[in-house]
Each structure stands twice: as C-alpha cells, then as structure tokens.
Backbone as JSON Lines, residues from 0, in Angstrom:
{"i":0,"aa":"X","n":[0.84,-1.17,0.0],"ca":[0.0,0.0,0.0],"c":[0.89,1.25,0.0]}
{"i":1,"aa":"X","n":[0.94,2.22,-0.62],"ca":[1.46,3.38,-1.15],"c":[1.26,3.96,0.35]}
{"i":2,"aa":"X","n":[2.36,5.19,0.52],"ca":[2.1,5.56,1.87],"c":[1.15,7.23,1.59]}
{"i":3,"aa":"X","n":[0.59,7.38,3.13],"ca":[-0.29,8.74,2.44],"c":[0.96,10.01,2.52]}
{"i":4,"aa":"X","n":[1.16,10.74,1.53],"ca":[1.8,11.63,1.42],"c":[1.47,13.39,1.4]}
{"i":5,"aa":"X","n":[1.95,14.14,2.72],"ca":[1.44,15.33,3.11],"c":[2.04,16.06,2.21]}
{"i":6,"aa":"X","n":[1.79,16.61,1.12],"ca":[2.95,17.2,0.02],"c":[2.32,18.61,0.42]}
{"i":7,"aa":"X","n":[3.32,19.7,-0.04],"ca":[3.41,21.21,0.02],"c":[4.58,21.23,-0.94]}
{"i":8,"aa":"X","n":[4.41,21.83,-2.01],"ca":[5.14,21.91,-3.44],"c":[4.79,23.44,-3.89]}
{"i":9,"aa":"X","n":[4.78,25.07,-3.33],"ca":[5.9,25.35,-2.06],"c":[4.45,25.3,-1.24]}
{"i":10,"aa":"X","n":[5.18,25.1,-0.07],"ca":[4.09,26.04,1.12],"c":[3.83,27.24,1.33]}
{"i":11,"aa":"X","n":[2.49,27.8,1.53],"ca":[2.6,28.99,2.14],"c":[3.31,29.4,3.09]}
{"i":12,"aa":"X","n":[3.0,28.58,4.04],"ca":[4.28,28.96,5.24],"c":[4.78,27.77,5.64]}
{"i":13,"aa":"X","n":[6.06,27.59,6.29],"ca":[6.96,26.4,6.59],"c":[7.8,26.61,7.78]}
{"i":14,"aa":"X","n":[7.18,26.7,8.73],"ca":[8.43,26.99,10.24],"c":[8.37,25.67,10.92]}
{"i":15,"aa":"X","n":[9.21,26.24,11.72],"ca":[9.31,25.31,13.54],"c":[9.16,26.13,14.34]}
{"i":16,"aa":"X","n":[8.31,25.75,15.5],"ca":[7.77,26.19,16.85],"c":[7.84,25.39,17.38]}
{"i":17,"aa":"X","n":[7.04,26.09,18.82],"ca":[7.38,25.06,20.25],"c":[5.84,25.51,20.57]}
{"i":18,"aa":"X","n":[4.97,24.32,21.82],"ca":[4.25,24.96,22.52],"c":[4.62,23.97,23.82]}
{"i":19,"aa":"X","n":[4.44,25.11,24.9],"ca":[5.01,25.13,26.21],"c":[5.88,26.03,26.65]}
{"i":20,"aa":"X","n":[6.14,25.5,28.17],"ca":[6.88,26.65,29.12],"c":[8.43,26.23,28.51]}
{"i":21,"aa":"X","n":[9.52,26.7,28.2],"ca":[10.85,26.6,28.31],"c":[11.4,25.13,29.25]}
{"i":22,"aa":"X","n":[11.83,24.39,29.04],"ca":[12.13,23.61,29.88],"c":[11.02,21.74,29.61]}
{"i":23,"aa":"X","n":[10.27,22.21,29.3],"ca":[9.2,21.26,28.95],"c":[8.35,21.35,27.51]}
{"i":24,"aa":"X","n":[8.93,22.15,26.82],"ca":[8.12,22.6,25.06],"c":[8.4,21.06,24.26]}
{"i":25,"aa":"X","n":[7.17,21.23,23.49],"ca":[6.96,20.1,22.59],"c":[7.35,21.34,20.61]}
{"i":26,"aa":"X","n":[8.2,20.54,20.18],"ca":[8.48,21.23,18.95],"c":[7.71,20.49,17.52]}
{"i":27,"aa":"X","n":[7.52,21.15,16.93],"ca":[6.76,20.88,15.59],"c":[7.45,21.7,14.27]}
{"i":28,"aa":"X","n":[7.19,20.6,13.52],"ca":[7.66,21.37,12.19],"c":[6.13,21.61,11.26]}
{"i":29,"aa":"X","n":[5.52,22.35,11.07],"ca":[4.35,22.86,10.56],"c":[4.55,23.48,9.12]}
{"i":30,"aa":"X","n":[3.39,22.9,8.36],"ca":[3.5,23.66,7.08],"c":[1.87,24.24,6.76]}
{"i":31,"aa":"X","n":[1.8,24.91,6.4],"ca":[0.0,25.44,5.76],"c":[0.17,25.52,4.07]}
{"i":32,"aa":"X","n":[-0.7,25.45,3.33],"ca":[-1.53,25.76,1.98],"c":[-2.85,25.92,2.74]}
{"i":33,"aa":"X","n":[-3.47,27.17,2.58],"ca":[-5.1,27.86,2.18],"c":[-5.39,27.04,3.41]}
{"i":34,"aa":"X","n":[-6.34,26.64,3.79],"ca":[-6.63,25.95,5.09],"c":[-6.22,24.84,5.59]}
{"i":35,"aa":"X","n":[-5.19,23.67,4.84],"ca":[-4.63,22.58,4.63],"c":[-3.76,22.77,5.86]}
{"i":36,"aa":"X","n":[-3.2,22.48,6.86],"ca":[-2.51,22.78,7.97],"c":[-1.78,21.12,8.54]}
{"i":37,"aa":"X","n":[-0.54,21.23,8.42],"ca":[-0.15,19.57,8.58],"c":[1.36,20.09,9.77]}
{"i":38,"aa":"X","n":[0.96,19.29,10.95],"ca":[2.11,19.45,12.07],"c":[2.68,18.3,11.97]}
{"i":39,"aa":"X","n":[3.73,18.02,12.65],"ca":[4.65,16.89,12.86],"c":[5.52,17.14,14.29]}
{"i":40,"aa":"X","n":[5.45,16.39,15.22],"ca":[6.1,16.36,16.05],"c":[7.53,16.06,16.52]}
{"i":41,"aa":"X","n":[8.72,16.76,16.4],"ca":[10.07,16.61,16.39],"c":[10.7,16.59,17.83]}
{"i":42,"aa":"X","n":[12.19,16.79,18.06],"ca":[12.67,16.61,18.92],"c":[13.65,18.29,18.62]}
{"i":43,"aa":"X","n":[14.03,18.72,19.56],"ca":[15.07,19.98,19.52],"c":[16.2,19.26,18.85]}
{"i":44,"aa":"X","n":[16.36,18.44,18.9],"ca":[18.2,18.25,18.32],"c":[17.37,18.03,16.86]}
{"i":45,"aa":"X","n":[16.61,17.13,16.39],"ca":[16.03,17.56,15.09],"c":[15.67,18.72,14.47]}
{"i":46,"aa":"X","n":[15.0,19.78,15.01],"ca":[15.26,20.48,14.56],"c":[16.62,21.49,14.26]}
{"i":47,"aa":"X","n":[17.5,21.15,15.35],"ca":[18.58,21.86,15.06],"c":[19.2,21.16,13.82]}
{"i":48,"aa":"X","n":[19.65,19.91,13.85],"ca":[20.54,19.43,12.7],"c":[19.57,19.97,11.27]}
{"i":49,"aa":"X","n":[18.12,20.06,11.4],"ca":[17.41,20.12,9.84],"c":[17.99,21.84,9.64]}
{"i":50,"aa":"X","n":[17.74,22.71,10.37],"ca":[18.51,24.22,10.03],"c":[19.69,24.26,9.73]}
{"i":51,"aa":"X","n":[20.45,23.37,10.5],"ca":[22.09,23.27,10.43],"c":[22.4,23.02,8.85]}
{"i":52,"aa":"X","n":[21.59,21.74,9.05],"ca":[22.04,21.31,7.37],"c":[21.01,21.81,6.1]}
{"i":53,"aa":"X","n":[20.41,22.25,6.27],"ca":[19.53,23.23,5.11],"c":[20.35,24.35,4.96]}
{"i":54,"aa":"X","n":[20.67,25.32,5.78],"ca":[21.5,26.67,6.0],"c":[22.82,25.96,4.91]}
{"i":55,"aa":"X","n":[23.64,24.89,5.37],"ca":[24.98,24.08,4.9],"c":[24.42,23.53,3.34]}
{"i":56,"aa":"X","n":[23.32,23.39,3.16],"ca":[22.78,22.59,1.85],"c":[22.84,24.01,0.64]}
{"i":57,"aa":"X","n":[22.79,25.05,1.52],"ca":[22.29,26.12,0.84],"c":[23.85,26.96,0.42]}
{"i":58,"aa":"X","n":[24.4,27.15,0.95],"ca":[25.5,27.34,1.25],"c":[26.47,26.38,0.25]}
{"i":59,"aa":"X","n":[26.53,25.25,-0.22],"ca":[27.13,24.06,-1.2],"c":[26.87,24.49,-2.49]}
{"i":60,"aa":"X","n":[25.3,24.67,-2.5],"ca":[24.82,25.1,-3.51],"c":[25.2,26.63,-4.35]}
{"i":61,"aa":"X","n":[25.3,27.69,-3.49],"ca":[26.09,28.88,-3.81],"c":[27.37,28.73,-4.24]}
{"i":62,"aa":"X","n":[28.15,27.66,-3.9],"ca":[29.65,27.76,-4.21],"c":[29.66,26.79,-5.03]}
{"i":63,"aa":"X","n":[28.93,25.74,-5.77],"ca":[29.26,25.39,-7.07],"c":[29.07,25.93,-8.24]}
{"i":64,"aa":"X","n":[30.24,25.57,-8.82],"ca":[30.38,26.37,-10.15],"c":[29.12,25.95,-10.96]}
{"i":65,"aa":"X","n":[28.75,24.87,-11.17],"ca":[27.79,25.0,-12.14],"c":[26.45,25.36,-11.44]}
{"i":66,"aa":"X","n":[26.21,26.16,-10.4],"ca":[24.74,26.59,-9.93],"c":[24.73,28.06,-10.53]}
{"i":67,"aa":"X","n":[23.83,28.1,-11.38],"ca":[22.89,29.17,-11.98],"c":[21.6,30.03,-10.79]}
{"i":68,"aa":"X","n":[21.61,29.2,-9.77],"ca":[20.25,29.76,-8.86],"c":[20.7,30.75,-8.17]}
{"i":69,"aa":"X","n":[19.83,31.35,-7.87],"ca":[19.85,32.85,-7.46],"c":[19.33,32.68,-6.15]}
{"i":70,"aa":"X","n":[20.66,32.28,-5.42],"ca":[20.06,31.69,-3.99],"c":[20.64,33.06,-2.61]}
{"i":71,"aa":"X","n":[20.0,33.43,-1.98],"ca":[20.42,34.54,-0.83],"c":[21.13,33.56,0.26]}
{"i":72,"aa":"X","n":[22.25,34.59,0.15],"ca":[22.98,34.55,1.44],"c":[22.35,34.11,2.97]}
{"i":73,"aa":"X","n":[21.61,35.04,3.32],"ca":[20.29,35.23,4.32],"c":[18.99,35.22,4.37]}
{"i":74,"aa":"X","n":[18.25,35.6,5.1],"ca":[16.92,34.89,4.77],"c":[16.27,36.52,4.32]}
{"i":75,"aa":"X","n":[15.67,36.56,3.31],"ca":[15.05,38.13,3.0],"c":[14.46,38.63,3.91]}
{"i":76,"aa":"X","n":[14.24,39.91,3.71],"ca":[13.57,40.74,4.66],"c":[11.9,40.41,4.45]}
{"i":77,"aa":"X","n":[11.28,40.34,3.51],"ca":[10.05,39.82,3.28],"c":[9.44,38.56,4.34]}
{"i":78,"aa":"X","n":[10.56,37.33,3.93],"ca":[9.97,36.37,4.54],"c":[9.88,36.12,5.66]}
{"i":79,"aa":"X","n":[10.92,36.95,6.49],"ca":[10.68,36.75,8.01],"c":[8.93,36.35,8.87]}
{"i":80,"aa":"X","n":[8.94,35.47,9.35],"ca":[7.86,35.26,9.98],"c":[7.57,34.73,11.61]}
{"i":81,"aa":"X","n":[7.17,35.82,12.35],"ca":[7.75,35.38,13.7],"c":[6.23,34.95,14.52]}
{"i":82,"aa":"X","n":[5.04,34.65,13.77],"ca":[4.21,34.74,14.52],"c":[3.94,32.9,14.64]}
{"i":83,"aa":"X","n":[2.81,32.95,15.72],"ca":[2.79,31.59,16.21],"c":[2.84,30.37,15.43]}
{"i":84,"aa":"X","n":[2.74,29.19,16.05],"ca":[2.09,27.73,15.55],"c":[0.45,28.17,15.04]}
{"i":85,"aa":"X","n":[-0.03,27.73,13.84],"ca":[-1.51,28.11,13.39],"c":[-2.04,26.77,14.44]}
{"i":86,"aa":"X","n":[-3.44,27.41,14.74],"ca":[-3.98,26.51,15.67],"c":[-5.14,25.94,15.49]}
{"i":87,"aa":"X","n":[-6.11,24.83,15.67],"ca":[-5.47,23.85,16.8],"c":[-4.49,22.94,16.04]}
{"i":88,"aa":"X","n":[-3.15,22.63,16.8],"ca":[-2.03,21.69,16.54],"c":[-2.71,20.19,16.48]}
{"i":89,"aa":"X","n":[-2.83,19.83,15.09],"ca":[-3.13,18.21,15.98],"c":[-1.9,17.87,15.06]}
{"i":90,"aa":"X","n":[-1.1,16.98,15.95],"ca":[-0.05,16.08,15.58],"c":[-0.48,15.11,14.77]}
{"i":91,"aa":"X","n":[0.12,15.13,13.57],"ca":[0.05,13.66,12.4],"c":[1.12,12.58,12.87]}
{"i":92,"aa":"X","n":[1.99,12.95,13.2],"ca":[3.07,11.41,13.66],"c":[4.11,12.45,14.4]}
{"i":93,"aa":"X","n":[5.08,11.6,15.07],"ca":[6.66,12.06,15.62],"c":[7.3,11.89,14.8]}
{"i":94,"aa":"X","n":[8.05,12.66,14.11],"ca":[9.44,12.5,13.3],"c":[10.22,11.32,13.62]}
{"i":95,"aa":"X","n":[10.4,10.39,12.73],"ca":[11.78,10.06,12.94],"c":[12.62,9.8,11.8]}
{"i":96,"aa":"X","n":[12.71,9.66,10.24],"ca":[14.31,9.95,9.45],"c":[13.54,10.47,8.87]}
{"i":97,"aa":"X","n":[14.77,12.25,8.73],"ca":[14.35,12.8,7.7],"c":[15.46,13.27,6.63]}
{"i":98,"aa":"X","n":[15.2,13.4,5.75],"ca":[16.63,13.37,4.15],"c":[15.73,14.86,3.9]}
{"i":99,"aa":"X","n":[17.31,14.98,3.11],"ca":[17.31,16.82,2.45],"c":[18.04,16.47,1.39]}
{"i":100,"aa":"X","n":[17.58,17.64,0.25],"ca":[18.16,17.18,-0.67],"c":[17.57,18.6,-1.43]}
{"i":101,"aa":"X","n":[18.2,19.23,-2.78],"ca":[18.63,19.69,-3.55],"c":[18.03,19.56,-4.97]}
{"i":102,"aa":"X","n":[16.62,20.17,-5.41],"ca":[16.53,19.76,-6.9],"c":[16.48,20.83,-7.84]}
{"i":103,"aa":"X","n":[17.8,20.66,-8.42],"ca":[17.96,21.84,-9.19],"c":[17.33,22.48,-10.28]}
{"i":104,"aa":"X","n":[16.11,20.65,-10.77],"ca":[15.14,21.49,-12.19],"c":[14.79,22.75,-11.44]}
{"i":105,"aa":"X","n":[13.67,22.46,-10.22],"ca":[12.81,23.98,-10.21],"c":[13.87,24.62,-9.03]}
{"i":106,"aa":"X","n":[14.57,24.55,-8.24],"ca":[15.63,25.27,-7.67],"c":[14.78,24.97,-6.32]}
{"i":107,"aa":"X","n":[14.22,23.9,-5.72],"ca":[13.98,24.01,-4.62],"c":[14.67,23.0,-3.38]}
{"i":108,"aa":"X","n":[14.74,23.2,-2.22],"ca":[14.99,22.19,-0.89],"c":[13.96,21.29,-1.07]}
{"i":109,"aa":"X","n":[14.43,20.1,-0.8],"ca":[13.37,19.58,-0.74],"c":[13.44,18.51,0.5]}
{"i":110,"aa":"X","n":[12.65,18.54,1.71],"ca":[12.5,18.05,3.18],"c":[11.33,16.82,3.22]}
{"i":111,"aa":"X","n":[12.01,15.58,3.37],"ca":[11.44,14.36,3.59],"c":[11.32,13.94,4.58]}
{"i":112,"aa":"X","n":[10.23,13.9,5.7],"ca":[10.09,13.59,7.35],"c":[9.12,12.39,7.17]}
{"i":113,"aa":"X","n":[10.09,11.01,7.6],"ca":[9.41,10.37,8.36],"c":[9.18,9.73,9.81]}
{"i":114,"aa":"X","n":[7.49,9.07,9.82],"ca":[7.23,8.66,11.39],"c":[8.49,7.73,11.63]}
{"i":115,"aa":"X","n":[8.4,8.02,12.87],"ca":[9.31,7.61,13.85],"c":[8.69,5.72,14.44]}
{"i":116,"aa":"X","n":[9.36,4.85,13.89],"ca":[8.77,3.24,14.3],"c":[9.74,2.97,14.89]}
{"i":117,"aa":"X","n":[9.48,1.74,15.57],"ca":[10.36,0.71,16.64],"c":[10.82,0.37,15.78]}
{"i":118,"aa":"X","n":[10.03,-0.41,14.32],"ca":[10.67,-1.51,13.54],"c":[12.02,-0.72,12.6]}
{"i":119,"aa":"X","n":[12.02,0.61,12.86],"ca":[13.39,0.79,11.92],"c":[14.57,1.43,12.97]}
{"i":120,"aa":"X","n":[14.72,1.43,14.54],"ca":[15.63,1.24,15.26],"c":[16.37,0.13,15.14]}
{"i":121,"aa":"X","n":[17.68,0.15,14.84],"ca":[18.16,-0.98,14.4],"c":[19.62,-1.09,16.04]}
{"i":122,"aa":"X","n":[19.52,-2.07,16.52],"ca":[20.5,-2.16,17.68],"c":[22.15,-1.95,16.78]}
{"i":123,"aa":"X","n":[22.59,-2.46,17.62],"ca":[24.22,-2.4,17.47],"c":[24.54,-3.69,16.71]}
{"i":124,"aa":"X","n":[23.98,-5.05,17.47],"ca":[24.36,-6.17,16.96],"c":[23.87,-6.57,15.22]}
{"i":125,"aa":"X","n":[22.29,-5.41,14.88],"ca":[21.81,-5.34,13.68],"c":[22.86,-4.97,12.57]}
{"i":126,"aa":"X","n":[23.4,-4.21,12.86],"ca":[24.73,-3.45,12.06],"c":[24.64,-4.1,10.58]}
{"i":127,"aa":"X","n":[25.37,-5.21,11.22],"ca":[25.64,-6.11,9.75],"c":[24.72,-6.93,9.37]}
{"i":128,"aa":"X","n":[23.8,-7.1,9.75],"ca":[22.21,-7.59,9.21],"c":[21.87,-7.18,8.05]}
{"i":129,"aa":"X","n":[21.3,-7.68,6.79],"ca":[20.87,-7.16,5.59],"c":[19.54,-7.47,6.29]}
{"i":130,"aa":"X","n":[19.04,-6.04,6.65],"ca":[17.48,-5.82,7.16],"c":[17.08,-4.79,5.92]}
{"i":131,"aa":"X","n":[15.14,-4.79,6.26],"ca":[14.77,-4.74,5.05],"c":[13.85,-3.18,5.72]}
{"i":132,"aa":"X","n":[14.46,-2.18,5.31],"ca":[13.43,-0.9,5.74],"c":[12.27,-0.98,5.86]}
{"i":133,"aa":"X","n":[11.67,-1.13,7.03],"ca":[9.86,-0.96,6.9],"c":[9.51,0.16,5.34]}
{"i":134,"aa":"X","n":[8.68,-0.46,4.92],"ca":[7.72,1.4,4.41],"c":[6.65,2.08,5.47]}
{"i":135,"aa":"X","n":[7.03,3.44,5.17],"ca":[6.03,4.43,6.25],"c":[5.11,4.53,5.48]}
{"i":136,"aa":"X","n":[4.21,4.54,6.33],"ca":[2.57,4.56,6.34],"c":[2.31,6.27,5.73]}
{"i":137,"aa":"X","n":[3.06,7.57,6.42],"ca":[2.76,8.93,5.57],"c":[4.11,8.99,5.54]}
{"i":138,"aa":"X","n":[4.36,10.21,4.79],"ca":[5.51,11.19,4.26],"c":[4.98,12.41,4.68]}
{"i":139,"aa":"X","n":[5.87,13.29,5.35],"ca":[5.92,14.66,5.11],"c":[6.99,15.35,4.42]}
{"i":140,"aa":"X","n":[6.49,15.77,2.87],"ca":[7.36,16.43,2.07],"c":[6.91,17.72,1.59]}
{"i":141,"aa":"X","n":[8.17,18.59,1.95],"ca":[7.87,19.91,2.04],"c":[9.22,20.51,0.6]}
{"i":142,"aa":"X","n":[8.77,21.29,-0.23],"ca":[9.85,21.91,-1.0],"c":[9.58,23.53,-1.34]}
{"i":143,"aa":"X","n":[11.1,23.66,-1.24],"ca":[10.94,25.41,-0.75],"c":[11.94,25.93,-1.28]}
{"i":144,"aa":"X","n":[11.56,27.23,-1.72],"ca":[12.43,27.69,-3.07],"c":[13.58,28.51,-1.58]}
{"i":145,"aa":"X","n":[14.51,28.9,-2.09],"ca":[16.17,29.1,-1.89],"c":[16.0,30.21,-0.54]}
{"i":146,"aa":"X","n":[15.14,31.58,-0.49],"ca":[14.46,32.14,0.43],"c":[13.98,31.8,1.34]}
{"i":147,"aa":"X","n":[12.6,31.33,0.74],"ca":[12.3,30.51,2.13],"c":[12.78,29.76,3.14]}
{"i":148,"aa":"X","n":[13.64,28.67,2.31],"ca":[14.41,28.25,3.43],"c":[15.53,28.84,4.12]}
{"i":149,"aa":"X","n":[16.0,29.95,3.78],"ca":[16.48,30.79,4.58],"c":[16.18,31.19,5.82]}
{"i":150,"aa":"X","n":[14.62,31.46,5.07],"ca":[14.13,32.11,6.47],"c":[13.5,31.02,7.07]}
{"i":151,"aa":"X","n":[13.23,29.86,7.12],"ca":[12.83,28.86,7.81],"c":[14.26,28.59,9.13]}
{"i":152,"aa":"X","n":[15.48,28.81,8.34],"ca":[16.79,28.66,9.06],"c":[16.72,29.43,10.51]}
{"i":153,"aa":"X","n":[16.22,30.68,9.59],"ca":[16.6,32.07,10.42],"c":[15.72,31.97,11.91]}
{"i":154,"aa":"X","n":[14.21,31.24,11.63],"ca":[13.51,31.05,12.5],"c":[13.67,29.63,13.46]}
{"i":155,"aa":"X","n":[13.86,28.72,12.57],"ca":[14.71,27.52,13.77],"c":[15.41,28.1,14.54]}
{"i":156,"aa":"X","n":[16.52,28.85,14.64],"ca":[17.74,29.29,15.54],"c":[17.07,30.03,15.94]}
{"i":157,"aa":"X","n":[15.95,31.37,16.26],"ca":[15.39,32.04,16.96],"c":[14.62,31.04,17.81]}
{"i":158,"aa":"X","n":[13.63,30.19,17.65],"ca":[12.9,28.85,18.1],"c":[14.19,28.43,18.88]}
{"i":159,"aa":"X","n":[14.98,28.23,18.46],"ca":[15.89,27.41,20.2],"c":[16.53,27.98,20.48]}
{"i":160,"aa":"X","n":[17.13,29.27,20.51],"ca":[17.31,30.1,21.28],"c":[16.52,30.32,22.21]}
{"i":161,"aa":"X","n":[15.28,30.42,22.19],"ca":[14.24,31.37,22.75],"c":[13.93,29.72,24.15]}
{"i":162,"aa":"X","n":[14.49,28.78,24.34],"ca":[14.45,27.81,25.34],"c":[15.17,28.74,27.03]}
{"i":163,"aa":"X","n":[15.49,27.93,27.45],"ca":[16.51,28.03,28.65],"c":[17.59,28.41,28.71]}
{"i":164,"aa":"X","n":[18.51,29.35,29.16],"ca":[19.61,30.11,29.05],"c":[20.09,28.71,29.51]}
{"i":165,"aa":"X","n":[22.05,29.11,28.84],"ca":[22.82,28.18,29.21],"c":[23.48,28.73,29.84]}
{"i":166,"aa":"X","n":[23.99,27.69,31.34],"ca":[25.0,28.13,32.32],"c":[26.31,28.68,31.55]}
{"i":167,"aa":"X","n":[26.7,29.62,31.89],"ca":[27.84,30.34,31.06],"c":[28.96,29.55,31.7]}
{"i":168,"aa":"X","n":[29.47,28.84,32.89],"ca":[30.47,27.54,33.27],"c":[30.18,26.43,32.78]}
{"i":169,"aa":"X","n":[29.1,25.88,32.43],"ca":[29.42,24.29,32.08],"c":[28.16,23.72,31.06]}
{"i":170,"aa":"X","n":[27.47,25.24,30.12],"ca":[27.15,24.97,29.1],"c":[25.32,24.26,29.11]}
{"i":171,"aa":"X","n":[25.4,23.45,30.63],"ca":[23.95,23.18,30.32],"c":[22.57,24.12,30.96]}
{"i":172,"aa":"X","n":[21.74,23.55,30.78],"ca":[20.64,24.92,30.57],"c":[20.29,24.35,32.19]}
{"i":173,"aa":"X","n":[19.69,26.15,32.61],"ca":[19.54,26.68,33.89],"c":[18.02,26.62,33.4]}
{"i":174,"aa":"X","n":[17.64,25.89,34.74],"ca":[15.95,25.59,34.98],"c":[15.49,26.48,35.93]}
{"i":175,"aa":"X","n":[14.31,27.02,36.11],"ca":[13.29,28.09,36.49],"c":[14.04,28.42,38.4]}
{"i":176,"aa":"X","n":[13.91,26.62,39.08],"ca":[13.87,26.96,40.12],"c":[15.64,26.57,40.5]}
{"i":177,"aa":"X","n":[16.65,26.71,39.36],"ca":[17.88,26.66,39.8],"c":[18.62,25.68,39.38]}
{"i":178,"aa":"X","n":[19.98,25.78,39.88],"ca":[20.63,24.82,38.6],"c":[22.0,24.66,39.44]}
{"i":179,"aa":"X","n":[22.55,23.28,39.09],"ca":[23.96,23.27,40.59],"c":[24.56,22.94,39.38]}
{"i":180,"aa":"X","n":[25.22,24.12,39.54],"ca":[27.1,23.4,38.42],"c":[27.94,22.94,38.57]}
{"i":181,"aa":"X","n":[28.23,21.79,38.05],"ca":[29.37,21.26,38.51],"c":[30.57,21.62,38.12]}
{"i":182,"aa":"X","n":[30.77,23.0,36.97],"ca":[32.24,23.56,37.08],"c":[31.91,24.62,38.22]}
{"i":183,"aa":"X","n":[31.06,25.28,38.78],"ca":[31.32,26.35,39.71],"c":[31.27,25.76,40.81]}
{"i":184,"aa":"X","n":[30.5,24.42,41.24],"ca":[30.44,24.42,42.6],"c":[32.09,23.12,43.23]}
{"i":185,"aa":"X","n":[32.47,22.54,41.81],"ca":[32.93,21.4,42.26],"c":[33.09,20.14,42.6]}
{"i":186,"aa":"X","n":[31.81,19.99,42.31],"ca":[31.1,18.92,42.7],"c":[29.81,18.37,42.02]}
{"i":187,"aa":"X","n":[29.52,17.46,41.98],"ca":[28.15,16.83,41.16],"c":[27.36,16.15,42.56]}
{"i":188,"aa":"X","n":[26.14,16.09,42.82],"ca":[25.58,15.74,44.01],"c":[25.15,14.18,43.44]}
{"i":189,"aa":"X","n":[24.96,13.67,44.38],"ca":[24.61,12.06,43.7],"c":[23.68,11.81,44.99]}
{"i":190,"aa":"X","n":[22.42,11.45,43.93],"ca":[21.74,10.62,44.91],"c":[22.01,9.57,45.78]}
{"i":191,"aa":"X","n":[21.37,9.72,47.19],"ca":[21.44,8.46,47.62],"c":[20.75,7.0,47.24]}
C-alpha cells in the first residue's frame, strides 16, 4: 500500500515552533496551503541538525560552479515570519528519518520527514544484518524555493534560542527553580 503523502510543493508557510513553558516545550515542524494545515512532532536536536544542514545545503549550492540559482545569502527581509504555531495543533506522527536534498530542475529544498517506528531502530548487533526498511505509512514532504528556506533557518535558531539560558560555566541549561554546576560548585551531588 502506497504511503499517504502530506505534500506542500511550495508552502505557504513552513516553520518550527514550540508549545510550552521553556524547559518542557513540545516542537513541531508545521507547514499550511489555504486551510490545509499539517504538524509533525520533532525533537530539539532535530530540529537543530534540519537548520544546520539546510543553512549548509544552501550554502554548497552557492559555491558550485555550475549553480545558476539565485540563492540569498540570508533569509530576506520579506519572509521573516515570527508569529505563532496556526492553531489547533493536531499532531500527524513524531518525526523520525528525515533526508534533504537539492533539486535543481525547479531550484527548490526539498524536506522528507518520516514517522518515527520501533521496527526501523536498528541495535548495534543489527549493524551487519541485511534488514529490510519498513515502508512508512505517511511522508511529510515539504519543497521550498532558496528564500524561504532561509528564512525557515533564520527562524529555527530564533525557536531554540528562545528555550533556557545556558549556564555560562558548564554549558547546560539553567531551569526556572535553579541549577547546581558542577564547574562552579565542584562537585556533582549524587543521589542516595
């Protein structure tokens, strides 16, 4: 059976958000067409590596010689978009592999998210197993001309920024009611 596929070929709009307090936020990668509204539920380090490497995809693309696209440095001043998650959020699946990729007929990114299954965690001892990829049940595929994903970049890194300050000694994030460092204090406390 063919899997159902959420296509946006471009989207109107294409960000990542969070809803929740800092410390406990659930992140989504959201796309809209006209009333069509499709969320997906991610993890923060997912979204960071998908900006990391879209921003880096974009960036490859500028410095080969044979690219003709008229791709920006930064994300335009137009597309900036800082306003919420469109609402109500209903989650279609949790992320789990997603591929990027580059199609130069029409000059767009093009972002392949799939659900997240048990059956395609593969252990350590699997390694060398000739195992056979489940197929996913949906696809979320999103493609976005050279701008946009700029500014999709520009707004991921505002989106996790905007979490929990990091301890300026030892890098991890300071929670509401306090935070014991173990480069300032010396020590790590261990339960009994």
């Amino acid at each position: 059976m063919a899997p159902l596929v959420h296509g946006f070929d471009p989207p109107e709009r294409f960000v990542a958000g969070t809803v929740g307090p800092p410390g406990s936020r659930t992140f989504f990668l959201q796309a809209r067409s006209g009333a069509r509204v499709v969320s997906v539920a991610l993890e923060k380090q997912q979204v960071s590596a998908l900006a990391e490497r879209i921003d880096e995809l974009l960036d490859e693309v500028m410095a080969s010689e044979l690219n003709e696209a008229m791709i920006p440095a930064v994300a335009p001043l137009g597309l900036e978009d800082g306003e919420p998650l469109e609402q109500p959020i209903e989650e279609e699946f949790r992320a789990g592999t997603m591929t990027l990729s580059w199609d130069p007929s029409d000059e767009r990114v093009v972002i392949e998210v799939f659900p997240y299954t048990e059956a395609a965690v593969v252990s350590p001892e699997q390694l060398d197993e000739d195992l056979e990829e489940p197929e996913p049940d949906e696809i979320f595929l999103v493609r976005l001309p050279a701008g946009a994903a700029r500014a999709f970049v520009k707004r991921a890194e505002q989106v996790l920024e905007a979490g929990r300050p990091s301890c300026p000694f030892c890098g991890n994030p300071i929670d509401p009611d306090g935070h014991l460092c173990v480069r300032a204090n010396g020590f790590r406390r261990r339960d009994p």
